[in-house]
N, C-alpha and C positions, 0 to 999 in steps of 0.2 A: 286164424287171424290173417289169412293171403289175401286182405280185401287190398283195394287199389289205392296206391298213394296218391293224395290229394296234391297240385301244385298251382302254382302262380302262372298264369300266361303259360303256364307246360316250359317254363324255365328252372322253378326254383320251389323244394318244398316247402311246405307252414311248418315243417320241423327246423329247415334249415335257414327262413327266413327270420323264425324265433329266435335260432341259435346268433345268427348274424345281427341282428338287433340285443342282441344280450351283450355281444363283442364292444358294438358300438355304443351302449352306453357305459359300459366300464371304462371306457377309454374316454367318456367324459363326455361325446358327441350326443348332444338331446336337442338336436334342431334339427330341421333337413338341410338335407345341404341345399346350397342358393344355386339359381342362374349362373349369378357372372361370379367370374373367377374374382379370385382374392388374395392382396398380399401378401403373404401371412409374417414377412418381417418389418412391413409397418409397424411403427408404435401405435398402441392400441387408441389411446387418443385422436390419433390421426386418421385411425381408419375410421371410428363412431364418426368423426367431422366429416369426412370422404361420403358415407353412406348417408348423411343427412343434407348432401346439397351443398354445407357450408363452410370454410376456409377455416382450416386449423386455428385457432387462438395465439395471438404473435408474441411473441416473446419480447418482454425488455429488454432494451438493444442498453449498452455499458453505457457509462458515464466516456466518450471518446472525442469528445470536442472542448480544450482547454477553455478556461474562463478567458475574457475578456481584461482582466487585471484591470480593470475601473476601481475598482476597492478592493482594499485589504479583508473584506467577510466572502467575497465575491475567490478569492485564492483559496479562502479556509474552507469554502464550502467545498471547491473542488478537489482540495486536498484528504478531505476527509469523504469522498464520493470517489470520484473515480479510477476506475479499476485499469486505466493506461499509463500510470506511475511507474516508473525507473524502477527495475527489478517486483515491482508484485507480481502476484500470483495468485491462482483460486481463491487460497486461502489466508492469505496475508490481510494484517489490519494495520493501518497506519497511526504514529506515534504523532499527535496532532498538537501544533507548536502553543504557545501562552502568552500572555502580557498584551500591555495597553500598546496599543499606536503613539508615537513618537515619545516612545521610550529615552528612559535617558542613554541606555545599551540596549546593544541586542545581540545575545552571545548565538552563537551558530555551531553547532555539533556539527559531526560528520554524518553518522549513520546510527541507530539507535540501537543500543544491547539489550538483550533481555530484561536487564534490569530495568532499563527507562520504560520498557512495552509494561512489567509489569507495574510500574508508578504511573503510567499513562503521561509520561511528557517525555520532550527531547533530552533532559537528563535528569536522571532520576537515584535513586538508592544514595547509597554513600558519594558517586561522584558531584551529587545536586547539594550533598552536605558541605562537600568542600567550597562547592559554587559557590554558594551563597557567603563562605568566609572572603573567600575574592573579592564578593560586594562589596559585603561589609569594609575591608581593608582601603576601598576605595569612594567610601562616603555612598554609595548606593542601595536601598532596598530592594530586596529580590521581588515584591511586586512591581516596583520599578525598572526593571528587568524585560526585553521581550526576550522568548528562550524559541529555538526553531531546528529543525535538522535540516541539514543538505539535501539526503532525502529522508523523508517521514515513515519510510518502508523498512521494519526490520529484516531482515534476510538472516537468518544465522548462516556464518560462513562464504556469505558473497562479499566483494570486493565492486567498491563503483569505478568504470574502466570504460575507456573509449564512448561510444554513443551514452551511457548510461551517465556518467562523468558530467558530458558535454550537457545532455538535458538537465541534470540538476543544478548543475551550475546556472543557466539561463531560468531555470524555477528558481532559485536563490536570489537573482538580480532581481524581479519580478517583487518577491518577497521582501527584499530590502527597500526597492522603491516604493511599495504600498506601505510599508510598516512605518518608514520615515523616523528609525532612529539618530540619537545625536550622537552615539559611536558605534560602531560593530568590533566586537571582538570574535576573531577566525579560531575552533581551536581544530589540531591536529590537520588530518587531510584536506580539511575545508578551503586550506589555502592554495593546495593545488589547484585544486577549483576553481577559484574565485581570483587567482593572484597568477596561474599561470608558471610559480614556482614551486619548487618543493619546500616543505618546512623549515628546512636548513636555511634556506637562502631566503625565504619571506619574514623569520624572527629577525626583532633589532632595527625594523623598518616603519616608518610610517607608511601604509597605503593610503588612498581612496577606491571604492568603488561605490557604484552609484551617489559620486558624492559625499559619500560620509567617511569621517577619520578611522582607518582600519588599522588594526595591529593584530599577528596573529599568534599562539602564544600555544602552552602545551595543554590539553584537556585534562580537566579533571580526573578524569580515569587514569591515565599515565599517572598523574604527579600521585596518586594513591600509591603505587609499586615505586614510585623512583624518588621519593620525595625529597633528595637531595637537589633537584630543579626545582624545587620552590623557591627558588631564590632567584633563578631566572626568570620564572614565571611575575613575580612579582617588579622588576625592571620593566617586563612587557606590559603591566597594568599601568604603572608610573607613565610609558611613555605613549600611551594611549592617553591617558588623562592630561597631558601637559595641553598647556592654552595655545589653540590656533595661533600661529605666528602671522 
């Protein structure tokens, strides 16, 4: 069988060229390989659009240019769009506020707990039961109600602090000027916000801000655990509701 092995250009034999093409399709390669070189950490996308001539497919750019604040739908739109809100994140979804325009109140949360993310408004579960006793105590229906957070972004575990603070508060003003309530009630840290003081020293006062008569009072959540302020809490409704002097 000493007859003479057959080769390629007297490079390479047809046993060994077999052998070598059996290699490279196991390993998955069934094309030639090309001319020009190739990236190979491109995204595959990117390379199919590179090799046909034509420009990647552009990605939607976020929702990152605030509204205009000409109207109150023109906020809610941006509120429940855009992804450059005071603490979101990838996956964050905001807690989107309720009630008509020039509400007879417009009560103002801090930041929204799980509970309200899972009732879908600013406050929700058992603290929106008590809400509404609040109304009631003071001659108002809760669809007569506008309800809104300071910010609309649940975070569990964050705290709004410095820059984050400062923007929601200037989103709150914005809010309160389109909304055009005939009182706003502040509860818990919304008055830091909004008043420049701590709770301590904002209860027991009349405010304004944007105009409208503010009083800030303890939220519904709190007065659940502590309900022995409910009796303050109801002083701060009395003197929200008392007649412009």
């Amino acid at each position: 069988m000493g007859g003479e092995v057959k080769t390629i250009g007297g490079d390479i034999s047809w046993a060994e060229a077999r052998s070598a093409l059996a290699w490279w399709l196991q390993a998955g390669v069934d094309a030639a390989v090309q001319e020009e070189p190739r990236n190979w950490l491109k995204p595959r996308a990117e390379r199919t659009a590179a090799r046909a001539g034509s420009p990647a497919p552009a990605q939607p750019s976020p929702n990152v240019i605030p509204p205009s604040h000409e109207t109150l739908a023109e906020l809610q739109e941006w509120l429940a769009t855009s992804a450059q809100l005071p603490m979101a994140g990838a996956t964050s979804k905001p807690v989107l506020p309720h009630g008509p325009q020039n509400a007879a109140i417009m009560l103002l949360a801090d930041a929204p707990t799980m509970q309200d993310y899972a009732a879908g408004q600013p406050i929700g579960g058992d603290a929106w039961v008590l809400a509404q006793r609040m109304l009631a105590a003071i001659g108002i229906a809760p669809e007569q109600a506008y309800c809104a957070s300071l910010s609309p972004i649940n975070a569990p575990g964050a705290r709004l602090r410095g820059a984050d603070l400062e923007a929601c508060a200037e989103m709150a003003r914005s809010h309160i000027r389109l909304a055009r309530p005939q009182r706003l009630l502040l509860f818990g840290d919304a008055s830091l916000a909004l008043l420049g003081k701590p709770f301590a020293q904002a209860r027991g006062h009349v405010h304004k801000v944007e105009g409208v008569r503010t009083v800030a009072t303890f939220s519904p959540r709190f007065l659940i655990n502590h309900p022995s302020k409910k009796s303050m809490a109801w002083q701060d409704l009395l003197l929200l509701m008392e007649a412009e002097s």
